[in-house]
C-alpha positions as CSV (number, residue, x, y, z in Angstrom):
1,X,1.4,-21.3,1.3
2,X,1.1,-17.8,0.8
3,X,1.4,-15.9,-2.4
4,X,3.9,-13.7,-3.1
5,X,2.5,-9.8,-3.5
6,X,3.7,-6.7,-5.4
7,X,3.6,-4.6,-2.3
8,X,5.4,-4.1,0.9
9,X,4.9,-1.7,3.7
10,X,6.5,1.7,3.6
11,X,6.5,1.3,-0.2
12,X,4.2,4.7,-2.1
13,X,1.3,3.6,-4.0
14,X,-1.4,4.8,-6.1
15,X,-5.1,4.1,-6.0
16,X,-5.9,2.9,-9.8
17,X,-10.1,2.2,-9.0
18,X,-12.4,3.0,-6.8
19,X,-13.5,6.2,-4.9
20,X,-10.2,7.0,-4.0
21,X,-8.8,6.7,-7.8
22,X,-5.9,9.2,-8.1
23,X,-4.7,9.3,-4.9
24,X,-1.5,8.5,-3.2
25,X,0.1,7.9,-0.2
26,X,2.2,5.6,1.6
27,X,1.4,1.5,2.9
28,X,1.7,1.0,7.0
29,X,0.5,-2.2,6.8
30,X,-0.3,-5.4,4.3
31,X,-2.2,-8.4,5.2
32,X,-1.1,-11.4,3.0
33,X,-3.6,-13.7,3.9
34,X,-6.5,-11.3,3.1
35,X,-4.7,-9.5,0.0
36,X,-5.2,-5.9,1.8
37,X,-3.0,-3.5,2.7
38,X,-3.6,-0.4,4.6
39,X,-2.4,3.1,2.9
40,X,-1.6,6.1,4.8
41,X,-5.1,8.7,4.1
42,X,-6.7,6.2,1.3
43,X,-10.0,4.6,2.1
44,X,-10.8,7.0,5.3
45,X,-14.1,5.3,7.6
46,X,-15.4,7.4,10.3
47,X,-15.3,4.9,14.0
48,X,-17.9,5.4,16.7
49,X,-16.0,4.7,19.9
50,X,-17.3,4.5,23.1
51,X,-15.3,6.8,26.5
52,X,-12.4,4.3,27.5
53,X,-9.1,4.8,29.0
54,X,-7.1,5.7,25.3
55,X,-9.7,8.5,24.4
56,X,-11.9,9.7,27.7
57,X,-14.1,12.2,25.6
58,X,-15.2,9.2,23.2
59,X,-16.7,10.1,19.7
60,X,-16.2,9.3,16.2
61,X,-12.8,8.9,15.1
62,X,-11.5,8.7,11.3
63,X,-9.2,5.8,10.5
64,X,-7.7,3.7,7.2
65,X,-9.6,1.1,6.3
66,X,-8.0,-1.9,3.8
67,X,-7.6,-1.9,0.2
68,X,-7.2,-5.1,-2.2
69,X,-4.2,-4.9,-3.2
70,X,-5.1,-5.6,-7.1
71,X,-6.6,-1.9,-6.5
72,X,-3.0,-0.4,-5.7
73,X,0.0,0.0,-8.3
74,X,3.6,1.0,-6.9
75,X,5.0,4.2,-8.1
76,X,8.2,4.2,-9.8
77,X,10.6,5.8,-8.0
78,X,12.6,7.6,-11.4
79,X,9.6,9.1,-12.9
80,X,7.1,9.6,-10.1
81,X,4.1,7.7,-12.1
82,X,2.5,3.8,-11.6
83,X,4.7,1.3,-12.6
84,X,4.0,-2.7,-12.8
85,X,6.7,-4.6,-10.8
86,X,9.0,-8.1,-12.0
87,X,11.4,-9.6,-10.0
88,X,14.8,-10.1,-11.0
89,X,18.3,-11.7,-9.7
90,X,21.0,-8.7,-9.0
91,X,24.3,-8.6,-9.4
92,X,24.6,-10.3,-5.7
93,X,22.2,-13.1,-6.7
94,X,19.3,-11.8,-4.5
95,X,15.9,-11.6,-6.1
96,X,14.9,-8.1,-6.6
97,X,12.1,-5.9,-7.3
98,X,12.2,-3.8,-10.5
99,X,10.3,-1.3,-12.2
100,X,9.1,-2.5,-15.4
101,X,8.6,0.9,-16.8
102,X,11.8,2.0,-16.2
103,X,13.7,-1.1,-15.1
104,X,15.4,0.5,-12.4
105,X,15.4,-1.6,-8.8
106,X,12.8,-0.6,-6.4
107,X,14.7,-0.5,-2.8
């Protein structure tokens, strides 16, 4: 079984360590089984590729490369800074994410 993880794609996170400390931007993709997700211009690695049929010319291209997830925090939609994450039942009964710094519900 998988564990659960604070993150989903298309949330906006922030880097907390690491050379790209500071930094935001938003997930594209998160790989449970590996606990990495991938963030929009975080983590940037420069790809040699050879001439194929996608890019003729070849070269070296720059691409996202996976963070650990432990390295990410969610940003709290209200105040624009990190926030830690709980889950919660709603109004509806459906389990929730919330924002524990300001305890609104993340969408």
């Amino acid at each position: 079984m998988q564990k659960k993880i604070h993150i989903k794609k298309g949330d906006t996170v922030m880097v907390i360590t690491g050379e790209s400390k500071g930094q935001k931007g938003r997930v594209l993709e998160v790989d449970r089984r590996k606990n990495r997700a991938i963030v929009e211009g975080i983590n940037m690695v420069s790809k040699h590729t050879k001439p194929n049929a996608k890019s003729p010319q070849g070269g070296i291209l720059k691409k996202e490369a996976p963070v650990h997830i432990s390295n990410l925090m969610l940003i709290d939609p209200a105040s624009g800074k990190p926030t830690r994450i709980g889950r919660r039942l709603n109004d509806k009964n459906r389990l929730v994410r919330y924002s524990k710094k300001s305890g609104e519900e993340m969408k």
